[in-house]
C-alpha positions in Angstrom: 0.0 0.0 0.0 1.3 3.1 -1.2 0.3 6.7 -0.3 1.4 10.0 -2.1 0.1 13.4 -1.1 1.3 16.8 -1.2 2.8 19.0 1.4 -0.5 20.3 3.4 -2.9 17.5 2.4 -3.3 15.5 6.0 -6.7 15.4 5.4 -6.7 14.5 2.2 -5.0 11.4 3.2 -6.9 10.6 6.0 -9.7 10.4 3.7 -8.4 8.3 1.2 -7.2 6.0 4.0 -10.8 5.7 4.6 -11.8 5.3 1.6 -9.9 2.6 1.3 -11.3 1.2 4.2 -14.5 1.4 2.9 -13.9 -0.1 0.0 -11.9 -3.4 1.6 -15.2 -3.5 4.2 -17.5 -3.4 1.6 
């Protein structure tokens, strides 16, 4: 698992982490 995000984007991040969660959960 990889994650790439631009300087100031924490929650950027945090939502695609959760998104990703999401997905795997169904």
């Amino acid at each position: 698992i990889g994650i790439s995000a631009p300087q100031g984007s924490g929650k950027t991040t945090l939502v695609y982490a959760l998104n990703h969660l999401f997905q795997v959960t169904g």
